[in-house]
GUKE-617561 format. One record per residue (C-alpha): residue in three letters; z, x, y. Coordinates in steps of 0.2 Angstrom, whole numbers, plus 5000, padded with zeros to 4 digits. Each point is the difference from the previous one (the first is absolute). Example, Ala and Ser with C-alpha at 12.3 -4.5 7.8 and 13.67 -1.06 7.14 Angstrom:
// residues 2
ALA503950624978;SER499750065017;
//
This chain:
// residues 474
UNK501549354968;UNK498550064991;UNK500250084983;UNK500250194998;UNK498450054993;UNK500050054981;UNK499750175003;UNK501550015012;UNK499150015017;UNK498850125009;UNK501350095005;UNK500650034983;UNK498650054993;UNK499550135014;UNK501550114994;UNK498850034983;UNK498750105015;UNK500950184989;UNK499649934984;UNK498449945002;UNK499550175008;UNK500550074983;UNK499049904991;UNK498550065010;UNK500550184996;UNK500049964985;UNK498349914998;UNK499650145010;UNK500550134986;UNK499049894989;UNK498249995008;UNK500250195002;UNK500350014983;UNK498749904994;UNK498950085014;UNK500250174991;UNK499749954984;UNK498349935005;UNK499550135011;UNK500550134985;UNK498949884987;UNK498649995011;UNK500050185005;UNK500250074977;UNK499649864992;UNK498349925011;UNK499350125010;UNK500350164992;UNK500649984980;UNK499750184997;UNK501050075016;UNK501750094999;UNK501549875001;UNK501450075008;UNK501850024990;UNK501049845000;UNK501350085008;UNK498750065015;UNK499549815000;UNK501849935002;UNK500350135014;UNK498849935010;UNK500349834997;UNK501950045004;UNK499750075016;UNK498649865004;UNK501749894996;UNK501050105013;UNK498750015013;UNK499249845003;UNK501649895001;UNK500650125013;UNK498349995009;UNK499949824998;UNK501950015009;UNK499550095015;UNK498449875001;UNK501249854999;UNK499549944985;UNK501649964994;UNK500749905014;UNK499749815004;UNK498749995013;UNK499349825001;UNK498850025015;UNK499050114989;UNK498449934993;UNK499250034983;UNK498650105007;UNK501350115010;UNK501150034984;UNK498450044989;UNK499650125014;UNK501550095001;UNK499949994980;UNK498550105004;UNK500850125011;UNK501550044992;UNK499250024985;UNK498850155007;UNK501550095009;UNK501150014982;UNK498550044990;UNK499950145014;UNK501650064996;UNK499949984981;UNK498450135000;UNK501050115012;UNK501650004991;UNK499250034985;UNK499150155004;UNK501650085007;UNK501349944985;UNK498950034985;UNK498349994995;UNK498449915008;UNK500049844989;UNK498349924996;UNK499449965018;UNK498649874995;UNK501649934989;UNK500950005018;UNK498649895010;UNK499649874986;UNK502149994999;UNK499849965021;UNK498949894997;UNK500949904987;UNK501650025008;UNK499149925016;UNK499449864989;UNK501549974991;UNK501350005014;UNK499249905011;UNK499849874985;UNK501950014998;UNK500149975018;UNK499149855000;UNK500549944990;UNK502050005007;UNK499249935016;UNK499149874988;UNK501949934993;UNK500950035014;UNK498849895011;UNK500349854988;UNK501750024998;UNK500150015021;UNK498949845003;UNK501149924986;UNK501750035013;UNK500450174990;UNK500450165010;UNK500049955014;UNK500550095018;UNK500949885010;UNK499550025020;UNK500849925015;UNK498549975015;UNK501050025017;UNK498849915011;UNK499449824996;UNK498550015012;UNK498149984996;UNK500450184995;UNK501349984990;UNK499049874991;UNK498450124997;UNK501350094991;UNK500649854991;UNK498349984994;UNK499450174997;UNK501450024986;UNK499749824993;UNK498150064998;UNK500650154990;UNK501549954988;UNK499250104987;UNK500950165012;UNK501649924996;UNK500549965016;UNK501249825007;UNK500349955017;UNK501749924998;UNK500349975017;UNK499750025020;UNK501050025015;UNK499449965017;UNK500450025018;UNK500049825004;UNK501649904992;UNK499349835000;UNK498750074987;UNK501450044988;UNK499949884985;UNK498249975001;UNK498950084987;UNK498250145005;UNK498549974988;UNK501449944987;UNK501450125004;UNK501949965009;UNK500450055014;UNK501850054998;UNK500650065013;UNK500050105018;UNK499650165005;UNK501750045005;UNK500849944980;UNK498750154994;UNK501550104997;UNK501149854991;UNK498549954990;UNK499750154993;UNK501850034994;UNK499749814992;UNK498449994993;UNK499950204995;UNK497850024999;UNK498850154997;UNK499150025017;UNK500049935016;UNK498349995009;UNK500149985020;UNK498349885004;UNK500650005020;UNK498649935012;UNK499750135016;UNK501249885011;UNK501550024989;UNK499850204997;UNK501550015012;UNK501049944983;UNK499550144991;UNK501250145006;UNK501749914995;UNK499249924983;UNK499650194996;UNK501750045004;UNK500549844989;UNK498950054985;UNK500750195001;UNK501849954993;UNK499249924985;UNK499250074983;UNK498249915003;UNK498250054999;UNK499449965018;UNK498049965005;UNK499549985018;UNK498349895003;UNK499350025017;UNK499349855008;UNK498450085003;UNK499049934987;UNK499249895010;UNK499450185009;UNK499450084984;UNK498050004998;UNK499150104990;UNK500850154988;UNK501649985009;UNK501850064993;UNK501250125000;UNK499750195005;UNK500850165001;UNK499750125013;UNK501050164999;UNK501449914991;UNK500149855013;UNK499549864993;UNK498549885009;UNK499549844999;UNK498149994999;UNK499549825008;UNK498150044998;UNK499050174992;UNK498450034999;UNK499549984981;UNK498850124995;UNK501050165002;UNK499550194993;UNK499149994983;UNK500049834999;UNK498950035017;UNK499150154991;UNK499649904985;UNK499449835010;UNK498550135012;UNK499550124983;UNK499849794991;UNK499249945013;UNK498850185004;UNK499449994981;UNK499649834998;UNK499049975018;UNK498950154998;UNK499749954982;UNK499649825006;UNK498850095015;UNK499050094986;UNK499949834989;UNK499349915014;UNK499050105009;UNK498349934993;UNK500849815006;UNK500650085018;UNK498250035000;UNK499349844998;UNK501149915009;UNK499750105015;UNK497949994999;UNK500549784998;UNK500850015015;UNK499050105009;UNK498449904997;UNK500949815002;UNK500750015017;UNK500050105015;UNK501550145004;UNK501050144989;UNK500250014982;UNK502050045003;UNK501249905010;UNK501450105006;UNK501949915006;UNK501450065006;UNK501349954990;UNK502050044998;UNK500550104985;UNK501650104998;UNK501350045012;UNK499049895011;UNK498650125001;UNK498249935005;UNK498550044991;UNK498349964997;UNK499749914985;UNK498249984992;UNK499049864993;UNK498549954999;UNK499449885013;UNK499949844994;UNK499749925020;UNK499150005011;UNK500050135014;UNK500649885013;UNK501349914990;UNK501650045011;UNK499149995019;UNK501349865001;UNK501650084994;UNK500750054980;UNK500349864990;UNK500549974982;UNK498549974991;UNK499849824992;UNK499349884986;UNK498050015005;UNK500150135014;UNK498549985009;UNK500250185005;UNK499550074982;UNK498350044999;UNK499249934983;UNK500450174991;UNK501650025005;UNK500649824994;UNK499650074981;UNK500850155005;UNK501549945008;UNK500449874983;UNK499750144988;UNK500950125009;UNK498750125000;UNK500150045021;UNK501950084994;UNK499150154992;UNK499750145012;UNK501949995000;UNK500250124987;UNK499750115012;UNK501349965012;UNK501050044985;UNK499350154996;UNK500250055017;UNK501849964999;UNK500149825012;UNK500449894986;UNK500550004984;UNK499149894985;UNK501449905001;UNK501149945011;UNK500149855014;UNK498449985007;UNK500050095019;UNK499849865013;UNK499250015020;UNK501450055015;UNK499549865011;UNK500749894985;UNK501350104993;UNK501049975016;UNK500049835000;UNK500550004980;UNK501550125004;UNK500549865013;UNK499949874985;UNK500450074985;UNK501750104998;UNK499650134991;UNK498350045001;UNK500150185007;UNK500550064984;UNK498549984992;UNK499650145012;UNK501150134989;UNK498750024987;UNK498150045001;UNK498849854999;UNK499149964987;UNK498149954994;UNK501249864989;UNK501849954998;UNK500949894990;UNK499749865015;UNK498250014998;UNK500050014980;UNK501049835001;UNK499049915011;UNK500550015017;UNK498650075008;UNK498849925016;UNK500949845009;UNK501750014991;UNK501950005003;UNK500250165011;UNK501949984995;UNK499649974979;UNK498950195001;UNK501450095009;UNK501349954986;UNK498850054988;UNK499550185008;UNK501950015003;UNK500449974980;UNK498850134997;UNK500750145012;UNK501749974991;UNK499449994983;UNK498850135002;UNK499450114983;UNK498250094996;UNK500349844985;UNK499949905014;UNK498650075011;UNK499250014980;UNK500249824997;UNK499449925018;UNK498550134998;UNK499749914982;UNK500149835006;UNK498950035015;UNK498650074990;UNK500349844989;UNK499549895014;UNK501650045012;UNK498850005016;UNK498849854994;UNK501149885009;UNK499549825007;UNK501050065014;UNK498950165003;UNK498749965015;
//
């Protein structure tokens, strides 16, 4: 049998969760406290020496209520319960939150219960508090992630389900111990697999012990990681897990299903699982078209005079149009003519479209330079402008190819979900002219998930760093 651990077992040391809550009240107390006096040092003593300071007694009656009001915000946030799934940024950000809505209520319960106190005093103390607290917070998270990586604190979880699912599971937890989670053990459908072990893990037992297990082996929470063939189990391990004192998680075996910004919704109180969203939604939306609206009519102006002498080159080097107009695929599968300046000759598709090659006896001598420098992608700003494209995003391709692609490549419509763009992060890494098909649509589907203005700002940078002068780009 393996030793009890020195600090007498995770379980042991999960009946601490009232104390430990304490102590952050009480660090709590603290980074107010010193929140105050720097705020009220600031306020007499640096920005305005010669100012009227309030009483003492006026300043510890504001700090009091501060005292009394941001635990009890914080409380209703729940920022005083243990919630391990939360993030840092997410706990900052509710820091944030909680912060403004008590600072609310200390200005308006101070205007009622006695006089206005100092209100500049007020939003420096709100902008320390935010500061302080937050550091107090991280740091808990900070010590509290060592002690868990180091076995400490931990909440033990029994997987019913020893699948591939079930294993995701196993492996999603072992990937973040700094949460403070341990699969123990697992329980599966299939008896001959009792004994054996998933990603490191026993099996110890059958679905139909989950009852006698749990009476044995007491753990935290039980998580039901059931493929879609056994959902029939579900109903009577529900009814099993409904005698017993357990926190119980469900996860659905649609992963596989979830593309791009999928997850749980709510919809009127009824909860949804989203397998696939469209990712630029409201202002995120508003903010992408009023980015991209500056930017290409301020790039129109800047290259005007080059537009210029571009189009009098080609004009008087080869015979046919300045412009060469496609139809292309952009969002919602959408077709649209997308401009560039020709770079073939007139005749170059009498035979059929094809993908242009290494030494394309198709470009005209002109149109080689322009086709390696990039220069032919231009007039796009003005798709942009006009609302076809974006500046960035996957680049649109032809509809006689995209049907064949959407035959070979799973996945490849969702590119679709977003504008195209003059550049994307596909293009900036290289994968432009006669490469992978499959390498740009994992690339063009990282940005859609990942997408920021940061982003789109940084791909913009590294394409006017030499992003499109590419050996591949032909």
């Amino acid at each position: 049998m393996a030793p009890r651990p020195w600090y007498g077992g995770p379980r042991v040391f999960s009946r601490f969760q009232r104390f430990y809550n304490s102590v952050k009240l009480v660090a709590d107390w603290g980074a107010l406290t010193l929140a105050f006096a720097l705020a009220w040092y600031t306020r007499f003593m640096v920005v305005g020496p010669d100012a009227v300071v309030p009483s003492t007694q006026e300043s510890l009656e504001t700090l009091g209520l501060a005292l009394v009001i941001f635990p009890f915000v914080f409380r209703w946030s729940n920022l005083y319960t243990t919630n391990r799934g939360r993030s840092h940024i997410q706990e900052v950000f509710e820091i944030f939150k909680s912060t403004v809505l008590a600072t609310l209520i200390l200005v308006g319960v101070s205007y009622f219960v006695r006089e206005r106190y100092s209100r500049l005093t007020v939003g420096l103390f709100a902008a320390y508090a935010f500061v302080t607290l937050s550091l107090v917070r991280l740091t808990f998270r900070a010590l509290f992630n060592l002690l868990r990586r180091r076995g400490v604190n931990l909440k033990t979880i029994l997987v019913v389900g020893a699948g591939a699912l079930g294993a995701r599971v196993v492996e999603t937890i072992e990937q973040h111990r700094e949460l403070g989670f341990k699969v123990v053990g697992l329980l599966s459908r299939h008896v001959e697999k009792v004994g054996t072990s998933v990603r490191g893990v026993p099996v110890v037992g059958h679905f139909s012990g989950l009852a006698a297990h749990l009476a044995q082996h007491p753990v935290d929470q039980v998580i039901l990681a059931l493929p879609l063939e056994e959902q029939g189990q579900l109903r009577g391990l529900m009814e099993t897990l409904a005698l017993h004192t357990v926190d119980v998680k469900v996860v659905p075996d649609l992963f596989n299903y979830i593309t791009l910004r999928g997850g749980l919704e709510e919809f009127g109180g009824l909860p949804i699982i989203s397998l696939q969203g469209a990712p630029l939604e409201g202002w995120n939306r508003v903010l992408k078209r009023a980015f991209d609206l500056v930017l290409s009519a301020l790039a129109l102006l800047l290259v005007a005079p080059l537009l210029l002498l571009l189009a009098l080159a080609i004009k008087l080097t080869s015979r046919g149009p300045v412009f060469f107009a496609q139809e292309r695929m952009g969002i919602d599968g959408q077709l649209f003519k997308m401009y560039k300046f020709r770079s073939m000759r007139v005749d170059a598709e009498t035979s059929g479209a094809r993908f242009t090659t290494a030494d394309d006896p198709r470009r005209t001598l002109l149109g080689a330079f322009l086709r390696r420098s990039s220069l032919d992608e231009l007039p796009q700003f003005w798709n942009v402008l006009v609302g076809d494209m974006s500046l960035v995003g996957p680049r649109p391709e032809r509809p006689v190819f995209i049907e064949e692609f959407k035959k070979q490549i799973p996945r490849y419509h969702l590119r679709h979900m977003v504008k195209s763009g003059i550049t994307g992060w596909a293009q900036v890494n290289g994968l432009r002219g006669n490469t992978s098909i499959k390498d740009r649509i994992d690339f063009d589907l990282y940005y859609i998930e990942n997408w920021s203005l940061l982003f789109d700002l940084k791909i913009l940078l590294r394409t006017a760093l030499g992003g499109f002068l590419s050996k591949n780009a032909y």
